[in-house]
C-alpha positions in Angstrom: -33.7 30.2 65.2 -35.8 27.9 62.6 -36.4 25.3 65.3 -37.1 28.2 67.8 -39.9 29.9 65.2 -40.7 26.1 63.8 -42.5 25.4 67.8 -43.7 29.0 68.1 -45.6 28.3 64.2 -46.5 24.6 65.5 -46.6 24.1 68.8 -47.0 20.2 68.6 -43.1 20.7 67.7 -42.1 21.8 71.1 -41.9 18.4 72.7 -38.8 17.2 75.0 -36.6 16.3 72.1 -37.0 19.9 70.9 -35.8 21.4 74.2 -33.0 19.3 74.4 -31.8 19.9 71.0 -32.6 23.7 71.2 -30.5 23.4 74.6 -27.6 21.3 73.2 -27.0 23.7 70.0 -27.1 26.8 72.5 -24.5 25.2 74.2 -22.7 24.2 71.0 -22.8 27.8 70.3 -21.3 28.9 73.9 -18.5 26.5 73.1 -17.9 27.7 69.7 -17.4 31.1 71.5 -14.9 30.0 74.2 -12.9 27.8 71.5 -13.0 31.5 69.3 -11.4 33.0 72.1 -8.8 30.9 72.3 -8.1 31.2 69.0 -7.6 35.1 69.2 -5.5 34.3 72.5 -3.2 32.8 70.2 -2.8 35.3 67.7 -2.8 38.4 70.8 -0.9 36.2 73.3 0.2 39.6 75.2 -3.9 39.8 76.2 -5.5 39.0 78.6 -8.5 37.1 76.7 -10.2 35.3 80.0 -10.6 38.9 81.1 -12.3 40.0 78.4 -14.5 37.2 77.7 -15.7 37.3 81.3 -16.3 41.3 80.6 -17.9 40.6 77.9 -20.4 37.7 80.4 -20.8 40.5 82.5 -24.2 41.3 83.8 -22.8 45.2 84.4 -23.4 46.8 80.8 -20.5 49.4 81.4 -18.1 46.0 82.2 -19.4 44.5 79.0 -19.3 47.4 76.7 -15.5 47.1 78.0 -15.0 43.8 76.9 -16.4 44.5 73.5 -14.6 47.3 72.9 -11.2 45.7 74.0 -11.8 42.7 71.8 -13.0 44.9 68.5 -9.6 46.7 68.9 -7.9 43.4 68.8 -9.7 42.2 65.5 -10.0 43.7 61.8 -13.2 44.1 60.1 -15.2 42.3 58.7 -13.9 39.1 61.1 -14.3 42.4 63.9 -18.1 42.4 63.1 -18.8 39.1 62.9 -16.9 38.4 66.0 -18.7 41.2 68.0 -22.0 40.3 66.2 -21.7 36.4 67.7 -20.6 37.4 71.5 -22.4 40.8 72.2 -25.7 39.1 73.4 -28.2 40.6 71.2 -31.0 39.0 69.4 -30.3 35.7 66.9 -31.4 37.9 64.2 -28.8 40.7 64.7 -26.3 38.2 65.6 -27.2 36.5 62.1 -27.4 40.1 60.4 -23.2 40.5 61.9 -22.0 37.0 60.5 -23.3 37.3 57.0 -19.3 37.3 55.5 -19.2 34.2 56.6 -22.4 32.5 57.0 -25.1 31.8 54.2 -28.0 30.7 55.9 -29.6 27.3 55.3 -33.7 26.8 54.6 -35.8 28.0 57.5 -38.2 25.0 57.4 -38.1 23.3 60.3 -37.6 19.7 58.6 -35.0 21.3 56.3 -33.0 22.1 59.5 -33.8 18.5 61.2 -32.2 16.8 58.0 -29.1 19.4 58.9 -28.2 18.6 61.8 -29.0 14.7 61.2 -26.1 15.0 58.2 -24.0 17.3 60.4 -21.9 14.8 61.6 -20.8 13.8 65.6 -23.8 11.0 67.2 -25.8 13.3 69.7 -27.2 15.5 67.9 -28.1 14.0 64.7 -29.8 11.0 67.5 -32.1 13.7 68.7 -32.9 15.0 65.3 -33.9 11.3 64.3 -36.0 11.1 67.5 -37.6 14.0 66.9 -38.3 13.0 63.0 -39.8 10.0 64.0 -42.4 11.5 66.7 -43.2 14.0 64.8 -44.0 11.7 62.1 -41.9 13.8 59.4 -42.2 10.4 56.6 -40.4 12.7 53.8 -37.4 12.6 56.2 -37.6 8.6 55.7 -35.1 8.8 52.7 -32.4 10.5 54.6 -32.7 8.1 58.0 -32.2 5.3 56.0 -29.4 6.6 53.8 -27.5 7.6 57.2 -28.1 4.3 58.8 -26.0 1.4 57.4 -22.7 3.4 58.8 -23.9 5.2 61.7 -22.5 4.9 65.3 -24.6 2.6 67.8 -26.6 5.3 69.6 -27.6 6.9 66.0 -28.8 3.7 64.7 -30.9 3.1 67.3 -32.2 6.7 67.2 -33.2 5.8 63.5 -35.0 2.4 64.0 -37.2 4.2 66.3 -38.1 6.6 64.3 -38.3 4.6 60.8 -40.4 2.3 63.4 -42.7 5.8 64.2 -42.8 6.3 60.3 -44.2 3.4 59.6 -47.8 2.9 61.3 -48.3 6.8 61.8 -51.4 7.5 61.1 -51.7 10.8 58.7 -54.2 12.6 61.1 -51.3 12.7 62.9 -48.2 13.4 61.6 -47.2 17.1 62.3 -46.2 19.0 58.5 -42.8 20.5 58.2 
């Protein structure tokens, strides 16, 4: 959501490294959700859990109101909220709003949420958060790239030269404020 509103506030953010992280964490997300269903699978093994998750996809609201409903009878509350909150398809906001047991969000600023995902862990995503420090010229990130770099993966440490290399000569006309 902070990336999201980060380009809509500054649209010199949404650049092709934006897109693909926006698309890669939305796909994190759908993956989260399948791997949560096979989690509850395992503690309902007499349900049929494909059937309700592809309910729950449904494009035919009575099908997916279904699906919801089977799955909330399956869960207590508040993990019933939350649950229902993260598949039911509404807004980020409202999904947000449904996981607050269990989720304290982090700073909205978009630079806040780059330096996240670049301490997250894994190589991908973290890369494309480095990429996108460096051409967005965010030098108060600079700290953090070169703290992560001495034991980062290949494909991360090369992510991080570029930028540190962007850092560098960037002009201050054009560097693009978190």
């Amino acid at each position: 959501m902070a990336l999201e509103r980060g380009a809509w506030e500054t649209p010199a953010r949404r650049t092709p490294t934006h897109e693909l992280l926006v698309t890669l964490l939305g796909q994190k997300t759908e993956l989260s959700v399948e791997r949560l269903f096979r989690l509850i699978g395992l503690l309902h093994p007499r349900e049929d859990l494909l059937r309700i998750y592809r309910a729950i996809g449904s494009s035919d609201p009575k099908t997916c109101a279904g699906g919801l409903e089977l799955l909330g009878s399956l869960l207590e509350p508040p993990v019933r909220e939350a649950v229902l909150g993260l598949v039911d398809g509404g807004d980020d906001a409202r999904r947000l709003a449904f996981s607050a047991p269990f989720h304290a969000p982090s700073s909205p600023l978009y630079a806040s949420v780059l330096n996240q995902i670049l301490n997250d862990g894994g190589t991908a995503l973290p890369a494309l958060a480095a990429w996108h420090i460096g051409e967005l010229g965010l030098s108060d990130l600079r700290g953090e790239l070169l703290a992560l770099e001495p034991g980062a993966p290949r494909l991360l440490k090369d992510a991080i030269a570029r930028a540190l290399t962007l850092l560098g000569p960037m002009a201050a006309d054009k560097v693009v404020h978190a």
